[in-house]
C-alpha positions as CSV (number, residue, x, y, z in Angstrom):
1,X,0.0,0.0,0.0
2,X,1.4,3.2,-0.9
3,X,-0.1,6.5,0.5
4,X,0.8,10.0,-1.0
5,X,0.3,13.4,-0.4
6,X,-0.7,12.6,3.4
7,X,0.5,16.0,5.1
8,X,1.8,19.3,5.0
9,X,5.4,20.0,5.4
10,X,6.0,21.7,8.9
11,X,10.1,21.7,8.1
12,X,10.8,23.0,12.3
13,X,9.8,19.6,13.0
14,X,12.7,17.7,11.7
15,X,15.0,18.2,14.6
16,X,12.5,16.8,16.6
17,X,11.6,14.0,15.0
18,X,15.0,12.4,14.1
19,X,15.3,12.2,17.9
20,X,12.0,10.6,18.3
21,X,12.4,8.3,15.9
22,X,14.5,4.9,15.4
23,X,17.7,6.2,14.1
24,X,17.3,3.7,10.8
25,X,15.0,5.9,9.7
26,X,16.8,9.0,10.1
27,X,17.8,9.5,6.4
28,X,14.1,9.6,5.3
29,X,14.5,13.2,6.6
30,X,11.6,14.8,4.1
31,X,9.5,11.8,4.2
32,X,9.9,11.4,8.5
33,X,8.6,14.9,9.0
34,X,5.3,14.5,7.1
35,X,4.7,11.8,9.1
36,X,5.5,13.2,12.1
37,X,3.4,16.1,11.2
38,X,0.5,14.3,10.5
39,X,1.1,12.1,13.7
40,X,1.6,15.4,15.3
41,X,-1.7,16.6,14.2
42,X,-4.0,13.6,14.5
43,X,-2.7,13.5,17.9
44,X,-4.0,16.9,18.8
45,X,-7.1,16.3,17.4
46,X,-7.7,12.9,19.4
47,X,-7.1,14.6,22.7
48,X,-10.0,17.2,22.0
49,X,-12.2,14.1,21.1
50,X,-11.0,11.6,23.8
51,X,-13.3,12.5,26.2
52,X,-16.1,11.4,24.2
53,X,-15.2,8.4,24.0
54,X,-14.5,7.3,27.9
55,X,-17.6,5.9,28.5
56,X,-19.4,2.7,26.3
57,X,-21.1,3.5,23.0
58,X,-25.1,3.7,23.4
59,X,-27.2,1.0,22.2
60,X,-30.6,1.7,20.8
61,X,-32.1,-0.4,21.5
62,X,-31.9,-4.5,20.8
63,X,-34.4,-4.1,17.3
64,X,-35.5,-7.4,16.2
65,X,-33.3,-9.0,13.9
66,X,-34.8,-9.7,10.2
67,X,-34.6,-13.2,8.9
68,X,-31.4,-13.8,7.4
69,X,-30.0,-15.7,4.8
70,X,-28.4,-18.9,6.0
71,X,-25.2,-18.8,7.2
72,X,-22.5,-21.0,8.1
73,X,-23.4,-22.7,11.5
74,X,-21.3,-22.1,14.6
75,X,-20.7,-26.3,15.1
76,X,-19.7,-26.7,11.5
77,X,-16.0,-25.9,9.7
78,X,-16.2,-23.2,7.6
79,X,-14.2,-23.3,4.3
80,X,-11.0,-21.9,4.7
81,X,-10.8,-18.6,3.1
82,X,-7.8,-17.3,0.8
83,X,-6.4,-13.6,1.4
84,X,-6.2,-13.6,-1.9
85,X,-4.1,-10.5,-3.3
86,X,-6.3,-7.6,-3.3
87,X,-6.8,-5.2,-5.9
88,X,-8.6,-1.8,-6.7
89,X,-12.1,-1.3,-6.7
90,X,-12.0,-1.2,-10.5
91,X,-11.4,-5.0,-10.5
92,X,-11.0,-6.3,-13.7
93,X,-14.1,-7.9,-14.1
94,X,-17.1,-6.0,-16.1
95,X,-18.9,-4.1,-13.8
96,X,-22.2,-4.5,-15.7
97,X,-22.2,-7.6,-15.6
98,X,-21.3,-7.7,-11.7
99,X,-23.9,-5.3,-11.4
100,X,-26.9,-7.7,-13.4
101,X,-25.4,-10.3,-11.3
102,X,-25.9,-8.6,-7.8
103,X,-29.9,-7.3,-9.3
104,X,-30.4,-10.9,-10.1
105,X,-29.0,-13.0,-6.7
106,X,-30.1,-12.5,-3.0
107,X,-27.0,-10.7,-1.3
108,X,-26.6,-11.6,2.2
109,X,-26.5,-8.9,4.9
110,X,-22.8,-8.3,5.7
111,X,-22.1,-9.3,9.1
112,X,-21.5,-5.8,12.3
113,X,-17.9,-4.9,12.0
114,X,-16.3,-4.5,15.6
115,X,-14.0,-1.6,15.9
116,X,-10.9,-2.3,18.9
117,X,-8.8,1.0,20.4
118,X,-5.1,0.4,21.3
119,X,-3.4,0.9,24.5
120,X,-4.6,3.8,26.5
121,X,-6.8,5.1,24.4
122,X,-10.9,4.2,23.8
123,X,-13.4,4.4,20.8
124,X,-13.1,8.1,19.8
125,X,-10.3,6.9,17.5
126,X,-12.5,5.4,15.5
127,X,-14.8,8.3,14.5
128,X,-13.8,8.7,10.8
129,X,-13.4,5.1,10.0
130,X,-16.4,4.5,11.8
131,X,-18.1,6.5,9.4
132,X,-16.0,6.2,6.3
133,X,-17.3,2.2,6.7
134,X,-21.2,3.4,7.0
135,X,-20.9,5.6,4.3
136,X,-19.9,2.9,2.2
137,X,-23.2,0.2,3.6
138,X,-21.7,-1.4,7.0
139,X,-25.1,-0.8,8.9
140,X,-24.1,-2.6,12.1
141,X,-20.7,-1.3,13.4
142,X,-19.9,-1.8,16.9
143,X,-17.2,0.5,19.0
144,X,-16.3,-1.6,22.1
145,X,-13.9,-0.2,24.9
146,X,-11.9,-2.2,27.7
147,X,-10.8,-0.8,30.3
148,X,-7.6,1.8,30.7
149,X,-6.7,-0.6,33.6
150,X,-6.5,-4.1,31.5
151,X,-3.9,-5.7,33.1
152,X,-4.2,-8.9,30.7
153,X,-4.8,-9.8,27.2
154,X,-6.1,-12.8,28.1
155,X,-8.4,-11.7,30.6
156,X,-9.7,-8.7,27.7
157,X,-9.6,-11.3,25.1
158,X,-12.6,-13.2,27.6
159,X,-14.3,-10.2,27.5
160,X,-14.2,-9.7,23.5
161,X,-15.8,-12.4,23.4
162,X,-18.6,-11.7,25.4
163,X,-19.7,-8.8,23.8
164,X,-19.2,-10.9,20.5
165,X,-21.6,-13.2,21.9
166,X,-24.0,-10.8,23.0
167,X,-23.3,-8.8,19.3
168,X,-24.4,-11.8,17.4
169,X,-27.7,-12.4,19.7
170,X,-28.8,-8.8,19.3
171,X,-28.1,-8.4,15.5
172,X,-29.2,-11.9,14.5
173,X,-25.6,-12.6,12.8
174,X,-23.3,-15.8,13.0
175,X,-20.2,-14.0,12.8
176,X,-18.5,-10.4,12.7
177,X,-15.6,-9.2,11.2
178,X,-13.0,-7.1,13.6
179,X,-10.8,-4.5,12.9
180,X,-8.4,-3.9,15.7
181,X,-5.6,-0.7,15.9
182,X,-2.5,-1.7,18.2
183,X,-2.8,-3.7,21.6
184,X,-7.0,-4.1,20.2
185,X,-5.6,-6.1,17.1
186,X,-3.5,-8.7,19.7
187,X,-6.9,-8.8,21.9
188,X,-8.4,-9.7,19.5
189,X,-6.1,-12.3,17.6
190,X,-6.1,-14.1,20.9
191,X,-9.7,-14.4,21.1
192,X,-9.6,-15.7,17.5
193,X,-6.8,-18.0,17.8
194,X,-7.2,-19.6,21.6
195,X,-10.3,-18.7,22.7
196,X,-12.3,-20.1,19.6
197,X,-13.1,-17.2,18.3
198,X,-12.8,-17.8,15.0
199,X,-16.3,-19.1,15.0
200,X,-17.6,-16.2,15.4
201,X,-14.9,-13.7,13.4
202,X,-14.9,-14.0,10.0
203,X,-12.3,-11.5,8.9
204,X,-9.6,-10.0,11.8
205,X,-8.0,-6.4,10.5
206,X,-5.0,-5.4,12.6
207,X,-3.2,-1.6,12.0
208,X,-0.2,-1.6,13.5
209,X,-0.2,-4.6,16.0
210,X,2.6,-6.1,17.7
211,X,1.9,-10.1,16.7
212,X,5.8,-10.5,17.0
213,X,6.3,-7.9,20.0
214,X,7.9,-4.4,20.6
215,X,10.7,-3.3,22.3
216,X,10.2,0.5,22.4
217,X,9.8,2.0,25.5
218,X,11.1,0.0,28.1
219,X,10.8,2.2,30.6
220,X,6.8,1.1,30.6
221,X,7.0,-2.6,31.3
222,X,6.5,-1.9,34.8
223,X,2.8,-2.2,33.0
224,X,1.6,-6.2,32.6
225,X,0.4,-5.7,29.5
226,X,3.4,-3.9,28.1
227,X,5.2,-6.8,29.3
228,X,2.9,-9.0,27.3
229,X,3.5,-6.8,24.2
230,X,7.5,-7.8,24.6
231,X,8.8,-10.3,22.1
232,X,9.2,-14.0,24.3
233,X,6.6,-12.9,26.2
234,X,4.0,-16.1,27.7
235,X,1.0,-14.3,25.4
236,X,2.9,-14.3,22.5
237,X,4.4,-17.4,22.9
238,X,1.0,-19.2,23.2
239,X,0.0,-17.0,19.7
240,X,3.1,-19.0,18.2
241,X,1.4,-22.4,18.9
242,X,0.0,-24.5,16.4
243,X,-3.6,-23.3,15.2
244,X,-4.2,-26.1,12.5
245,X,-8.5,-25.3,12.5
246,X,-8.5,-21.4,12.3
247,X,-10.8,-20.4,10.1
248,X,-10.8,-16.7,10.9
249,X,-8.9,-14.8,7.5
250,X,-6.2,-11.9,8.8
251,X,-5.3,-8.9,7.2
252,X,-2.3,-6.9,8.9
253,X,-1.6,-3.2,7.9
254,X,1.5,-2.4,8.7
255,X,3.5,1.3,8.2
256,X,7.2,1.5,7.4
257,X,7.1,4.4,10.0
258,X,5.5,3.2,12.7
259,X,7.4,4.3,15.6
260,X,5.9,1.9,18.1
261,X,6.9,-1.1,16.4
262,X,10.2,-2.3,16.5
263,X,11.2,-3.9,14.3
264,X,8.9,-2.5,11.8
265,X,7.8,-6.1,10.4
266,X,6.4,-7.1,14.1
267,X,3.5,-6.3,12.8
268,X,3.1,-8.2,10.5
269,X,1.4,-11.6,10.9
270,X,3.7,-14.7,10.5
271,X,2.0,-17.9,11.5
272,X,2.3,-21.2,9.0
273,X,-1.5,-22.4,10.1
274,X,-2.9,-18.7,9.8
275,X,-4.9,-17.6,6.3
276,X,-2.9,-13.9,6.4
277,X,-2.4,-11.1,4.2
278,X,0.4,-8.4,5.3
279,X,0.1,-5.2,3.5
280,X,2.4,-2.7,4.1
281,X,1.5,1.0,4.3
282,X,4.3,4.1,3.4
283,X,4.5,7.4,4.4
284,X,2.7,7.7,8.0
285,X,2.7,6.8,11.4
286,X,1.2,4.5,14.2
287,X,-1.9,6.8,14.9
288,X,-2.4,7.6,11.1
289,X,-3.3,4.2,10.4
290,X,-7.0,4.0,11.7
291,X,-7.4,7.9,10.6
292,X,-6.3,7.8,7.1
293,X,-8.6,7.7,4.0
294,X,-6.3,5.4,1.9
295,X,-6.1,3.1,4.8
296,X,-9.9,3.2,5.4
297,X,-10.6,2.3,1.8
298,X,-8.3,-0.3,2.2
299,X,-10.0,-2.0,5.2
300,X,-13.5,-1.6,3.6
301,X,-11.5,-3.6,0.7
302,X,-10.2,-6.3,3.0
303,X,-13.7,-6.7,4.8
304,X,-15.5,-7.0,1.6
305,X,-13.4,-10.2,0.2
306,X,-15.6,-12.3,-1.7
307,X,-14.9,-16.4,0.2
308,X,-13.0,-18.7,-1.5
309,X,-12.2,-22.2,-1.0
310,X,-9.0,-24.2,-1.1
311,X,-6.3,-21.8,-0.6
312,X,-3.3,-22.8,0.9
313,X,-2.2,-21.3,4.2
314,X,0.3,-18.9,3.8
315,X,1.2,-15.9,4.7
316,X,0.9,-12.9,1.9
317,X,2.5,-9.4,1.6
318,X,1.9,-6.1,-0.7
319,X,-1.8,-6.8,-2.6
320,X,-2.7,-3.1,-2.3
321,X,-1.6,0.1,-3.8
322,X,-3.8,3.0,-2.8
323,X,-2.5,6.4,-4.2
């Protein structure tokens, strides 16, 4: 994925952020201070909007669900899906005929997509993607938020899972797709992977996760779930075990400046049993990633993967260029 034209040059920065960031990338001077301008900025911007998201997103109100096409049930495999590699809206297909196809065959309703904040922060960083993907026909998007005090991925991965549960009830759905920024993408990789999740999660999104660990900023693993988030840790370890059944597909975005992973490729997912696609994204940061609109285009992309059977599992990288 390559993403242009993201910010504005603010040149005073550059000082500034060849200190912040890993000294490998300190000949990317030009590049390294639109970034950090942008991550500058979208920082500002979340703390005037934190606040509103500190507290759990509203419900409306559990409407009754409308009879749904059938879908795969819970006790049965799934087939395994392919991340297949994915290309521009365009396609290459005719779109009339796509389009007389869709008019002609019942479409099923696409499952609620549940959005998963990072460390330290809640739903309010959501807010465009949130609505980029209703904008574009997700009508059931859920913004979930554990707590600042999480101590435990496993213990948040639990809870995940009940709210999945009690997702699927209200909306009348089998399964949901996931789209977790950060520490939310591990959570929710863990719940996938040992918690058998990936009944229920059809497609898992990470932006920017740590599936390998990080070791910036040592001076926080006096946190326990820093200390998770640390390459050998006990979590990640167990997330290196054999997951033969998975059925859930991943889809990693990962930034070539994202200066809370190191290495950069941590976050990228690297698992021989796992059905993953790793696309890389240039030119911004850690917090760009669930802000930009190349990125969000890119997601709604991933989530909207047509199945397919039979694909080997593998691990994939590059698949999408988004100017």
């Amino acid at each position: 994925m390559k993403v242009t034209r993201a910010v504005a040059p603010f040149y005073p920065l550059l000082p500034l952020c060849q200190r912040l960031l890993p000294s490998r990338l300190a000949g990317l001077s030009l590049t390294l201070l639109k970034a950090t301008a942008l991550e500058v900025a979208i920082l500002a911007g979340h703390l005037i909007l934190y606040p509103t998201g500190i507290t759990q997103e509203r419900r409306l109100g559990a409407a009754s669900p409308s009879p749904a096409p059938t879908l795969p049930s819970a006790s049965l495999p799934r087939p395994r899906r392919a991340p297949d590699d994915l290309t521009s809206e365009t396609g290459t297909e005719t779109g009339t005929d796509r389009d007389a196809e869709a008019h002609r065959l019942p479409t099923q309703p696409k499952p609620p997509v549940v959005l998963l904040h990072g460390f330290i922060d809640n739903r309010s960083v959501f807010v465009l993607l949130r609505r980029s993907l209703a904008q574009h026909g997700r009508q059931q998007i859920e913004s979930l938020n554990y707590s600042p005090l999480t101590c435990d991925i496993r213990t948040a991965a639990e809870l995940l899972g009940r709210h999945i549960e009690e997702i699927c009830e209200r909306t009348g759905q089998q399964e949901v797709d996931i789209v977790g920024h950060s520490l939310g993408g591990l959570i929710a990789r863990y719940y996938v992977q040992r918690l058998g999740g990936d009944v229920r999660v059809r497609t898992l999104v990470t932006l920017g996760t740590p599936h390998s660990g990080t070791r910036v900023a040592p001076l926080m693993n006096a946190h326990p779930i820093v200390r998770q988030m640390r390459p050998g840790s006990t979590v990640l370890e167990e997330l290196r075990g054999p997951a033969p059944a998975c059925r859930t597909r991943f889809v990693s975005f990962w930034s070539d400046l994202d200066q809370l992973m190191d290495p950069l490729e941590t976050a990228c997912v690297e698992h021989p049993d796992l059905l993953a696609q790793n696309v890389r994204v240039s030119g911004i940061g850690h917090l760009a990633l669930p802000v930009h609109p190349a990125v969000a285009a890119g997601i709604r992309q991933a989530l909207d993967l047509e199945e397919t059977a039979g694909a080997p599992a593998a691990a994939r990288t590059g698949g999408l260029t988004v100017a």
